[in-house]
C-alpha positions in Angstrom: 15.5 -75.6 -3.2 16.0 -72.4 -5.6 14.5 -72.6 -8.5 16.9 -72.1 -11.9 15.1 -69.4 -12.7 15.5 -67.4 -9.2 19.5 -68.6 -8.0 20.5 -65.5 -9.4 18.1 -63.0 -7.7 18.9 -61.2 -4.7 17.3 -59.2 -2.5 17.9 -56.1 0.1 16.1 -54.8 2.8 17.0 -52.2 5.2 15.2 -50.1 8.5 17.2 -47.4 9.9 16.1 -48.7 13.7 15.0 -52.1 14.9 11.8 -50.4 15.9 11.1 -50.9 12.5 10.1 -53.9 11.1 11.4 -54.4 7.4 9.0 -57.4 7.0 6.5 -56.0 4.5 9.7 -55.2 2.5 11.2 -59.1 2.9 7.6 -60.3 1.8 7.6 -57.9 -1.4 10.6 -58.9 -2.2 9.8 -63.0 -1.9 6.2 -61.7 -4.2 9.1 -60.6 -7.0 10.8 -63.7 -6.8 13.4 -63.7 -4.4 14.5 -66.7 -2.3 14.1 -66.3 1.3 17.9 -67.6 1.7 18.7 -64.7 -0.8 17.6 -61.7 0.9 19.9 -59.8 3.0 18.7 -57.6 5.9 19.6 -55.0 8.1 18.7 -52.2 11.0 21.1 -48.8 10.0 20.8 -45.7 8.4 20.9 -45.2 4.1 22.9 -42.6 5.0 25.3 -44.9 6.1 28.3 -46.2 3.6 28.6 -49.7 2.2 32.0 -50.2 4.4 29.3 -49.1 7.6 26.4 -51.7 6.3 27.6 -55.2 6.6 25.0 -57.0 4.6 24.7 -54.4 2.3 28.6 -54.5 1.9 28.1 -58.5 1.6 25.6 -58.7 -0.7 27.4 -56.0 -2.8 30.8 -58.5 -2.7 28.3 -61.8 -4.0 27.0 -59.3 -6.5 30.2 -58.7 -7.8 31.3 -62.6 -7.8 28.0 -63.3 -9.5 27.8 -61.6 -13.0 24.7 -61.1 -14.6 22.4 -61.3 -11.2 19.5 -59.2 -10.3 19.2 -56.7 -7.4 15.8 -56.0 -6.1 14.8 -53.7 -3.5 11.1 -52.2 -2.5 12.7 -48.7 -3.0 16.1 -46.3 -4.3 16.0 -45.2 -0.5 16.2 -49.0 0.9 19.6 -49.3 -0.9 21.1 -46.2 -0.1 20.2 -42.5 0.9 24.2 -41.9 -0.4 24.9 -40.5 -3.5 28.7 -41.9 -3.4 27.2 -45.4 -2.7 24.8 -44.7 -5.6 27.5 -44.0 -7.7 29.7 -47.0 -7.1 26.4 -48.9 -7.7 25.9 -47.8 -11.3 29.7 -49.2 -11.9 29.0 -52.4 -10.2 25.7 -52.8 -12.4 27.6 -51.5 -15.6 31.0 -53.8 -14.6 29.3 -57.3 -13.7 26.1 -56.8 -16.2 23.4 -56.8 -13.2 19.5 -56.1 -13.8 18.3 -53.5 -11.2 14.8 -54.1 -10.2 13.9 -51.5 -7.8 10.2 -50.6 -7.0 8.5 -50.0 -10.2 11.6 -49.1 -12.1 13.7 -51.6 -13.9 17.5 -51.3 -15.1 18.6 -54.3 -17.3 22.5 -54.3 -18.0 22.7 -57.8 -18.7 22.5 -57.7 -22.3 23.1 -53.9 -23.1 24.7 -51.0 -21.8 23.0 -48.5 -19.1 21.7 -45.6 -20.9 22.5 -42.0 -19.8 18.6 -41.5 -18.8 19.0 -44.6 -16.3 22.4 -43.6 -14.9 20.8 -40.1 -14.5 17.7 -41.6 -12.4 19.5 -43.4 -10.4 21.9 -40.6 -9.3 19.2 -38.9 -8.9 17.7 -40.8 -6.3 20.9 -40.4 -4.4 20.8 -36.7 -4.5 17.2 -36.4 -3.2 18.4 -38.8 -0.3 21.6 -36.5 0.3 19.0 -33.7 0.6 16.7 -35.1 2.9 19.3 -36.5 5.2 20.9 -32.9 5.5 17.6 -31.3 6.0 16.6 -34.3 8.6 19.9 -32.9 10.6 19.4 -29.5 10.1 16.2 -29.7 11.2 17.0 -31.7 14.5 20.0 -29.4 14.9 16.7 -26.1 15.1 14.9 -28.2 17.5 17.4 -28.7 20.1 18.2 -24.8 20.0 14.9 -24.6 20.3 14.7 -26.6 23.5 17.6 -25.1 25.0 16.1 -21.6 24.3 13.2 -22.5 26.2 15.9 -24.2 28.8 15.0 -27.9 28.5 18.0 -30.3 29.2 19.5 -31.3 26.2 21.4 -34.9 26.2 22.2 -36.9 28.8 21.9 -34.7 32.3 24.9 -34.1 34.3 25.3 -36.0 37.6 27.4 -34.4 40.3 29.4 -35.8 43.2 26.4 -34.4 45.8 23.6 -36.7 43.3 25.8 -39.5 43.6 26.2 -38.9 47.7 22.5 -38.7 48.3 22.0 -41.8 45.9 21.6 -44.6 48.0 21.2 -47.2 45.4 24.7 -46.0 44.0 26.5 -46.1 47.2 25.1 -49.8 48.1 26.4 -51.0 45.0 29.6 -48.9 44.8 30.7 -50.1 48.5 30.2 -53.6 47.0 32.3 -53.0 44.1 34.7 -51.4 46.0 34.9 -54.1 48.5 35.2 -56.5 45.1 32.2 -58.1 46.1 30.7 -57.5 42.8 32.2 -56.9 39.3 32.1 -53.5 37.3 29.4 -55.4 35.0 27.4 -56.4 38.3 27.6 -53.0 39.0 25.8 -51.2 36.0 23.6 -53.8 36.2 22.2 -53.4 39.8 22.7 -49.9 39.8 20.5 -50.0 36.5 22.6 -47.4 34.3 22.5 -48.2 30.3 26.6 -49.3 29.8 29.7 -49.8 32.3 31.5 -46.4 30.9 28.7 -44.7 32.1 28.9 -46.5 35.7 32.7 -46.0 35.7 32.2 -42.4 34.8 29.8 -41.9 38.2 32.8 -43.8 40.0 35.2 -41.4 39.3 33.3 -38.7 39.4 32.2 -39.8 43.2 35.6 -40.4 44.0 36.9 -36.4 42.8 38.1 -35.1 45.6 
């Protein structure tokens, strides 16, 4: 059961990649408060919008039917590395009279309007996340020109007709499609390749004349 005093409180927690795990943030936010039912998480990117983060987007939609409920994340960066998303949170706080309670900082709308000073922190947070995200790319963007200066293969490698001809596990399993002994599916499975586009895409390229 929640609590009277915690039905309102909500929680976010985010990883870009399921290699991480976003459990040190989930037991934070149960230490502030939060009910375990009441904590949304999810594996993508901040860069990412709130239309491209479903629980984000969810939570943001409860928010908004909830009026006067708390947000709390561990840090700015968990809710969003966007500054358009950090924007349109500011209204949604300012709209539906939300308390912010993110890391050490704390943003109480509930009873009185955002300041100026509070808008401009949390912008600012967004605009530091911008930043890094374009200098993240840029700087995997210098590393593969790097690599391909120094003539490493870059991206997947390129598999011609003759690889396919002198691959023997690709024509056992291709005759056995071919035959319809086996489905497309069985096929990228047995022949071990990561999806079926990429199995279809040896097919045809095995079948150019």
């Amino acid at each position: 059961m929640i609590n009277e005093e915690n039905k309102m409180k909500y929680g976010y927690a985010r990883c870009s990649t399921t290699k991480q795990d976003a459990l040190y943030e989930i037991e934070a936010l149960l230490n502030m408060g939060i009910p375990r039912e009441h904590i949304y998480v999810e594996y993508v990117s901040g860069s990412k919008t709130r239309n491209q983060r479903p629980e984000f987007n969810k939570l943001m939609t409860i928010l908004e039917n909830n009026p006067g409920s708390v947000l709390a994340a561990t840090d700015f960066y968990r809710v969003s590395r966007n500054i358009q998303d950090m924007i349109a949170l500011i209204e949604i706080v300012k709209k539906y009279k939300l308390k912010l309670e993110i890391g050490q900082f704390k943003f109480d709308c509930r009873n009185e309007k955002l300041s100026f000073i509070d808008e401009f922190i949390i912008m600012l947070f967004g605009i530091l996340g911008d930043l890094d995200n374009k200098a993240k790319r840029q700087n995997t963007i210098y590393g593969m020109e790097t690599a391909r200066r120094a003539g490493k293969q870059i991206g997947r490698p390129i598999v011609t007709k003759k690889d396919l001809e002198n691959n023997a596990k690709f024509l056992k399993y291709y005759l056995q499609w071919k035959n319809k002994e086996i489905t497309l599916c069985e096929m990228q499975k047995l022949y071990g390749v990561k999806s079926r586009t990429t199995c279809y895409n040896h097919i045809k390229t095995f079948e150019q004349k």
